[in-house]
C-alpha positions as CSV (number, residue, x, y, z in Angstrom):
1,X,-24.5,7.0,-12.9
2,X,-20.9,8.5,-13.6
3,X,-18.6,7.3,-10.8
4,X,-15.0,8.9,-10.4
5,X,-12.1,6.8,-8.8
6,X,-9.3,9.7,-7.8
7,X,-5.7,8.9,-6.6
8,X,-2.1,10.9,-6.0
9,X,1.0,9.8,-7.3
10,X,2.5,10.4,-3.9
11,X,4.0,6.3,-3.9
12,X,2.7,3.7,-6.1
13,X,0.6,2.6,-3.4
14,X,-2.4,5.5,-3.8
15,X,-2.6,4.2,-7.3
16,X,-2.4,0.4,-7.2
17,X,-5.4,1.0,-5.0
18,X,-7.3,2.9,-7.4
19,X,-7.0,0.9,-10.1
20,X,-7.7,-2.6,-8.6
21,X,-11.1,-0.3,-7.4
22,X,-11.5,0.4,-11.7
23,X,-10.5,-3.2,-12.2
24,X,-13.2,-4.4,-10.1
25,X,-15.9,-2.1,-11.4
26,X,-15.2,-3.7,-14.7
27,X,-16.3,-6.7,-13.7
28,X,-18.9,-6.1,-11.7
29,X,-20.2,-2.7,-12.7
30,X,-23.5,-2.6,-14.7
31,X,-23.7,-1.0,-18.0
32,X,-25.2,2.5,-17.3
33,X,-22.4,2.8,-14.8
34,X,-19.6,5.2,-16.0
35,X,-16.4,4.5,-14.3
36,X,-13.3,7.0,-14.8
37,X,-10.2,7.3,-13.3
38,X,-7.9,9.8,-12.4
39,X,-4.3,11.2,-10.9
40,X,-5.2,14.3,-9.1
41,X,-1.7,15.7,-9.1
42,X,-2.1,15.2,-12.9
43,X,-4.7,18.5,-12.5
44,X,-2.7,20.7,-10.0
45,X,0.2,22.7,-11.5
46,X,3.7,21.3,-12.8
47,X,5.7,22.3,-9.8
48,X,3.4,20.9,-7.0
49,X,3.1,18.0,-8.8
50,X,6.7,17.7,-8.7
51,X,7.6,18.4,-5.8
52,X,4.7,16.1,-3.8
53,X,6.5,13.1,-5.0
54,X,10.4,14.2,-4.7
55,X,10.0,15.4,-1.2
56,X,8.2,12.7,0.0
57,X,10.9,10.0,-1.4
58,X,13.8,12.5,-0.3
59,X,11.7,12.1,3.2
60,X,11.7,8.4,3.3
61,X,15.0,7.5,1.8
62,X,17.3,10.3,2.9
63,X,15.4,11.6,6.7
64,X,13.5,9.3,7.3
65,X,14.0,10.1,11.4
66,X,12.6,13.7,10.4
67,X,9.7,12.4,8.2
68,X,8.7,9.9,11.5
69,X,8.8,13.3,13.6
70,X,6.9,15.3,11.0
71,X,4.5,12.6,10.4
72,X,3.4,12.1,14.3
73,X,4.0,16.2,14.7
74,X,1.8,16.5,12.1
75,X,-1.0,13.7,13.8
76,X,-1.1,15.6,16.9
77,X,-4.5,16.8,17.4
78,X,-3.6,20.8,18.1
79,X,-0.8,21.2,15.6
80,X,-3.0,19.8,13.0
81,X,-5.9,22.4,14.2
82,X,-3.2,25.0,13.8
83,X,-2.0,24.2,10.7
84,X,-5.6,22.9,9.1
85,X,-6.5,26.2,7.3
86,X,-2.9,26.6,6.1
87,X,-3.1,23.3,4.1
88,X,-6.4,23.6,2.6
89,X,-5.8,27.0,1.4
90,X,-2.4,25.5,-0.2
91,X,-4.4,22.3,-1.8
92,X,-6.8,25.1,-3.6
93,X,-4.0,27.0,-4.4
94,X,-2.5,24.4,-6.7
95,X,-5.9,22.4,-7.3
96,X,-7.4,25.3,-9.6
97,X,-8.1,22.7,-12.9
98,X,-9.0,19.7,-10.8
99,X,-11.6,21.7,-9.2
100,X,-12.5,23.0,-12.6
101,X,-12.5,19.3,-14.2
102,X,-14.9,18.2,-10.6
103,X,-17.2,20.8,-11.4
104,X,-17.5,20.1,-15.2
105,X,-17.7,16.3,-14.6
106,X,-20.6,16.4,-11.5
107,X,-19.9,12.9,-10.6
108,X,-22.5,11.0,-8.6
109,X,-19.5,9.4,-6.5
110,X,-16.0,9.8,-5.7
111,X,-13.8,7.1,-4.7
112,X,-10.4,8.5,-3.6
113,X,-7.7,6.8,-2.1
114,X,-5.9,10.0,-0.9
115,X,-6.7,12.5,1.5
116,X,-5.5,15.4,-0.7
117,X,-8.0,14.6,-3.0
118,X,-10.1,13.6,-0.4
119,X,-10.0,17.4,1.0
120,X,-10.2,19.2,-2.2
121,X,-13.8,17.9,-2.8
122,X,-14.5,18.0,0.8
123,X,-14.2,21.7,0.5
124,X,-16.2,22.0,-2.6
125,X,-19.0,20.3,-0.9
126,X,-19.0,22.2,2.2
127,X,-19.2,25.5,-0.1
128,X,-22.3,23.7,-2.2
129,X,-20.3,24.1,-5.5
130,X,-20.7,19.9,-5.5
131,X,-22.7,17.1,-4.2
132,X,-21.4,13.8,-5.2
133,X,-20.6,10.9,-2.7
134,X,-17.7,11.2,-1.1
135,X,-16.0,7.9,-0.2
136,X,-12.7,7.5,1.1
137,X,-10.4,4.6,1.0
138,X,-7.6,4.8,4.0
139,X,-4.5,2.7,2.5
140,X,-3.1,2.2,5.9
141,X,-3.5,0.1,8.6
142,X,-3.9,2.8,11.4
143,X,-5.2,6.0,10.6
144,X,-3.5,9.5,10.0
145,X,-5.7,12.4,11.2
146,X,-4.8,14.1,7.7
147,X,-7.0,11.4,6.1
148,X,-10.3,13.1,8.0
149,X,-12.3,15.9,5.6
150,X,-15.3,16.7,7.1
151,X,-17.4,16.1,4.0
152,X,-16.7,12.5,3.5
153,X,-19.2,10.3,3.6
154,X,-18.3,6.7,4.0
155,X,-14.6,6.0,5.2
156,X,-13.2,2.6,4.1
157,X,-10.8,1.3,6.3
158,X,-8.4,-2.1,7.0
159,X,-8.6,-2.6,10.5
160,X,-10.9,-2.2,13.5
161,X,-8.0,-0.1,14.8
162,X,-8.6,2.5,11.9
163,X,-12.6,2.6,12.9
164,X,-10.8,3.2,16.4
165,X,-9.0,5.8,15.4
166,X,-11.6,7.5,13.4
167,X,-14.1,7.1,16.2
168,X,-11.9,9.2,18.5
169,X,-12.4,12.2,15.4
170,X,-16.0,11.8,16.8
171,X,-16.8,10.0,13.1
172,X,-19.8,8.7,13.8
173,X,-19.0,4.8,13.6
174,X,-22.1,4.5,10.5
175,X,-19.6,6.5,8.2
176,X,-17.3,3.6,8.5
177,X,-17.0,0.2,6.8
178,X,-14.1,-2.2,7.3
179,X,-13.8,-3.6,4.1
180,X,-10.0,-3.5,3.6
181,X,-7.6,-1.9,1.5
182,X,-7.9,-3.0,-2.2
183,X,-5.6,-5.1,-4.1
184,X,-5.7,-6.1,-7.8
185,X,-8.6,-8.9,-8.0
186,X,-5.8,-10.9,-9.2
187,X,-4.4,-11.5,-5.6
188,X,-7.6,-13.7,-4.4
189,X,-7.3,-16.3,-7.0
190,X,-5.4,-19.4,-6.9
191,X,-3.1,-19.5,-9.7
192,X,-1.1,-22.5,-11.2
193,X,2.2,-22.5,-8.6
194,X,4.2,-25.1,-10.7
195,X,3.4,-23.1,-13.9
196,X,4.8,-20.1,-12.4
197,X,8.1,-21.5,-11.0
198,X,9.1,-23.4,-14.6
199,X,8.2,-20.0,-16.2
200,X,10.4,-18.3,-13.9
201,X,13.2,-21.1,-13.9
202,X,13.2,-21.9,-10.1
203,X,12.6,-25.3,-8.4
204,X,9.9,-26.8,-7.0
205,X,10.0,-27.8,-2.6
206,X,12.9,-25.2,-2.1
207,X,12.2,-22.6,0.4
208,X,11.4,-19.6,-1.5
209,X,12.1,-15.8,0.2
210,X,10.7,-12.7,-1.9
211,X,12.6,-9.5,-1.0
212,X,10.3,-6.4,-2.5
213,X,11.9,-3.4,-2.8
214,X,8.0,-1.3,-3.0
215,X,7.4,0.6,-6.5
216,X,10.8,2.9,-6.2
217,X,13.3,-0.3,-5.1
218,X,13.8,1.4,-1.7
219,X,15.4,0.1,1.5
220,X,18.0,-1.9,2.0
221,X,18.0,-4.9,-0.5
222,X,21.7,-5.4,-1.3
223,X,22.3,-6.0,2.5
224,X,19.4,-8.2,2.7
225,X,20.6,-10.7,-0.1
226,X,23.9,-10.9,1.4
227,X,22.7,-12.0,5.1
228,X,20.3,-14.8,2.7
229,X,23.4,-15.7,1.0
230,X,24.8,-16.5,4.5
231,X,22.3,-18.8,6.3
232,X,23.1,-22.3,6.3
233,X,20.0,-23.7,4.1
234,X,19.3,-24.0,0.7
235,X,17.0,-21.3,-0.5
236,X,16.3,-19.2,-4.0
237,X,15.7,-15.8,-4.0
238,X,13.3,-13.4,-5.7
239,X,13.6,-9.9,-5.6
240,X,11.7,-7.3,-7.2
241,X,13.5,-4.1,-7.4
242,X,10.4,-1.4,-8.9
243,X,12.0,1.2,-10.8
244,X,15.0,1.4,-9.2
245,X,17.3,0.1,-12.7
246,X,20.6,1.1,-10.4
247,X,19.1,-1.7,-7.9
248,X,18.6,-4.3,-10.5
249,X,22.3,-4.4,-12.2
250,X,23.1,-4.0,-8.7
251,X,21.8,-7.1,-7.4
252,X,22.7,-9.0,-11.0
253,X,26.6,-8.5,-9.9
254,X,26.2,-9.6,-6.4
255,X,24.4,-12.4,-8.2
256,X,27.5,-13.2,-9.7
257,X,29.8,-13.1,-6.9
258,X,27.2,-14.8,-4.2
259,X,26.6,-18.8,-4.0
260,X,23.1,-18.2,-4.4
261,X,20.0,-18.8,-6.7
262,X,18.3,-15.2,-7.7
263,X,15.8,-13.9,-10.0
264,X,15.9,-10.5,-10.2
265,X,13.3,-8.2,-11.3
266,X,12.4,-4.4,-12.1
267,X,9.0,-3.7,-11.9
268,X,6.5,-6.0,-12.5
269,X,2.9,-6.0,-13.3
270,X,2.6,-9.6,-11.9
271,X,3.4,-9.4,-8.1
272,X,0.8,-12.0,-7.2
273,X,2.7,-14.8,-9.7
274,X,5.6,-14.3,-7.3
275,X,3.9,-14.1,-4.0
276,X,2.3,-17.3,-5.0
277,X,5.1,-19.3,-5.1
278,X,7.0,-17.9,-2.1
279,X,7.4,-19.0,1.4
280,X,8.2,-15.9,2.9
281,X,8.2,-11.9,2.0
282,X,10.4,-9.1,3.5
283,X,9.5,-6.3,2.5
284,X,8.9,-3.0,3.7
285,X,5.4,-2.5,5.7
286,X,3.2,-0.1,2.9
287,X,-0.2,-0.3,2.8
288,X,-0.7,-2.2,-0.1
289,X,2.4,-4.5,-0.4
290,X,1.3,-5.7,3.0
291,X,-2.3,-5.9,2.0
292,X,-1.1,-8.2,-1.2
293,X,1.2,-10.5,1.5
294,X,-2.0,-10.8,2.9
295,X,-4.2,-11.5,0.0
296,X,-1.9,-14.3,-0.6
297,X,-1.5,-15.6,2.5
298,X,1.9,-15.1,2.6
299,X,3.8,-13.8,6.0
300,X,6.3,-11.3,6.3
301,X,9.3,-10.6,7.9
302,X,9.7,-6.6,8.1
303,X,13.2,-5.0,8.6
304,X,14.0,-1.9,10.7
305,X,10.4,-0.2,9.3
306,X,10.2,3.6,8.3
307,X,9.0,6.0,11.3
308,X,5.0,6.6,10.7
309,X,2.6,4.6,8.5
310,X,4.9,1.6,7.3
311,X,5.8,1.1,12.0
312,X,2.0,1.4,12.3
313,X,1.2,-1.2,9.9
314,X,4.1,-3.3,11.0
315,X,2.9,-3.3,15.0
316,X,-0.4,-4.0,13.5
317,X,0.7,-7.3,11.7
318,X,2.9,-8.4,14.6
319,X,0.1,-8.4,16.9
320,X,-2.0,-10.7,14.7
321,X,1.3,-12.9,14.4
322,X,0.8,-12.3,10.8
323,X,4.8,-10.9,10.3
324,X,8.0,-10.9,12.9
325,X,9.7,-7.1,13.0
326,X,13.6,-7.0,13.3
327,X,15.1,-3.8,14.1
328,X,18.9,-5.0,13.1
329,X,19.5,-6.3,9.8
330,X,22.3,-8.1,11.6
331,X,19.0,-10.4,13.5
332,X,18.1,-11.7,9.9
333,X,20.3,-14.4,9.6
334,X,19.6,-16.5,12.9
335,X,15.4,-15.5,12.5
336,X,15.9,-17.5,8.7
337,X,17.5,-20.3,10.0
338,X,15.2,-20.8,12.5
339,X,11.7,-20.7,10.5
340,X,13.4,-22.7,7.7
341,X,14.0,-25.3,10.3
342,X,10.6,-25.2,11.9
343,X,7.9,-25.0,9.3
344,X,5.5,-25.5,12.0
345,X,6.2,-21.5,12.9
346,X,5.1,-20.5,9.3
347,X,2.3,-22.2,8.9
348,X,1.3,-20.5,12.0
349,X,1.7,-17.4,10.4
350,X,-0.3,-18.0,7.5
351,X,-3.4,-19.4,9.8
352,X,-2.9,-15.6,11.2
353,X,-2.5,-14.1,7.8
354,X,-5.7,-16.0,7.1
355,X,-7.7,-14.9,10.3
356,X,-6.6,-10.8,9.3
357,X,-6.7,-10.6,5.3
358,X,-9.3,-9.5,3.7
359,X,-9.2,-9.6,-0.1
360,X,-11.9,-8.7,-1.8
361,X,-11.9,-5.3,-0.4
362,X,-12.0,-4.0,-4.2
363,X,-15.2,-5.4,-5.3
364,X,-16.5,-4.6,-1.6
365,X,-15.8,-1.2,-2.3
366,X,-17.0,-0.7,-6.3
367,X,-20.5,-2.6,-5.1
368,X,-20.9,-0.2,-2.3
369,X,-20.0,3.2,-4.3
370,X,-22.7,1.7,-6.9
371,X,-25.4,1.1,-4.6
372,X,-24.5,4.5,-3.1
């Protein structure tokens, strides 16, 4: 059985997903199961490749009111039925050697965690050129009517809002399994918290806050570590900055000049080491950074959140009482002070974290693609 897991470098989140799917399938997978993995945009040509990525974090960092008004604009059932053909024809325009490597490989199944990969073999099925299993793996919280392709077989989802909003696609609700959205298999395992805090040179019974910048070290960090800086308890402070280098010496000078213990990273490979040994996580809302939070029972406070996916996932965690939203940065300070002072509020939290996370979604999904 040859099983392809297929991603898009459109975020680090699309590809953490995929390969905590791979990850799992090496544990579990038998031996005359062939696993592979690819990056789709790695088989469309140089420019779109470019382009998908560098608009998308222009988008987000730069306009991110326009990319809240494209994203619903683009939701909306009619202007996604006008545009539909439009798309499609531009995915196969610029997917000519990914189709070409789908047709030479005949996989028995595809696990893709996004829907442009997700429509490309969706198109090649409905045309007969390909009949592997199509599953889909939706790395949000609430669904995006772009993640639909009419060829998809099983749709894994997060939330019984997702099925919701699948359902109203008229996907018949047998085509959809809540399993979650997969993290690393790393995040459901208790790991040793006092080894990880003399490895990383902080102390033991101080509150700990994690600030996580996602994969590119967006949003607004170096504001956040001044209002800690300002609250009238003792805390340390990790902050994982991705690949943002500018962010990381950034931080290491405010270090300097701020009364206040930091450890600041770039990227990391070992988020859950961190999360482990923190108290709290602000972060922005993304699919998978949430879904980690989760995994390690960790709540959230989320900070003016970016119009589309990261709002949807953020309402979705506030309802549960899993995370508390803030839409002023200038609100940070007195919400700190105040859970500090009352533990009883976060270990509320985590029994809602508890009650919502779901973190073996990754070996969930590699058992089901094999049985498929």
């Amino acid at each position: 059985m040859k099983i392809l897991i297929a991603y898009a470098t459109a975020g680090i989140g699309h590809k953490k997903a995929a390969l905590a799917i791979k990850e799992a399938f090496d544990e579990i997978a038998p031996q005359d199961v062939q696993v592979s993995i690819i990056d789709s945009l790695d088989y469309t040509n140089a420019f779109f490749k470019r382009s998908y990525l560098k608009i998308y974090l222009l988008m987000v960092n730069k306009l991110p009111l326009l990319w809240g008004f494209l994203y619903y604009l683009a939701d909306n059932f009619y202007f996604n039925l006008a545009i539909v053909h439009l798309r499609r024809f531009n995915n196969w325009l610029n997917s000519k050697r990914l189709v070409d490597y789908l047709l030479s490989s005949k996989p028995d199944c595809i696990v893709s965690t996004h829907f442009f990969t997700s429509e490309v073999i969706s198109d090649l099925k409905k045309r007969g050129l390909l009949k592997s299993r199509l599953i889909t793996v939706v790395t949000d919280y609430r669904l995006h009517s772009w993640w639909i392709s009419d060829f998809t077989d099983t749709y894994i989802v997060a939330s019984e809002d997702a099925k919701a909003d699948l359902t109203r696609y008229n996907i018949p609700s047998s085509s959809i399994k809540i399993l979650g959205i997969p993290v690393e298999p790393s995040f459901s395992k208790k790991l040793d918290k006092g080894k990880i805090l003399e490895d990383a040179g902080l102390r033991e019974g101080i509150f700990t806050i994690l600030v996580i910048g996602g994969g590119f070290g967006v949003g607004p960090i170096e504001d956040i570590i001044k209002v800690i800086a300002s609250i009238s308890k003792f805390v340390q402070v990790i902050t994982i900055c991705g690949h943002n280098e500018r962010l990381v010496e950034t931080i290491k000078s405010l270090k300097a000049r701020l009364n206040i213990e930091i450890k600041v990273l770039g990227y990391v490979n070992n988020v859950y080491d961190y999360m482990e040994i923190s108290d709290i996580l602000i972060s922005k809302s993304g699919g998978i950074t949430v879904s980690e939070g989760l995994a390690k029972e960790l709540p959230m406070i989320i900070i003016s959140p970016i119009l589309g996916q990261e709002t949807r996932n953020a309402d979705y965690l506030k309802r549960f009482g899993a995370a508390l939203k803030i839409e002023n940065l200038s609100d940070l300070k007195a919400l700190l002070d105040d859970l500090i002072s009352h533990p009883e509020k976060i270990k509320m939290m985590k029994e809602a974290v508890r009650a919502i996370k779901r973190p073996m979604a990754c070996y969930d999904i590699a058992r089901l693609a094999i049985e498929s």
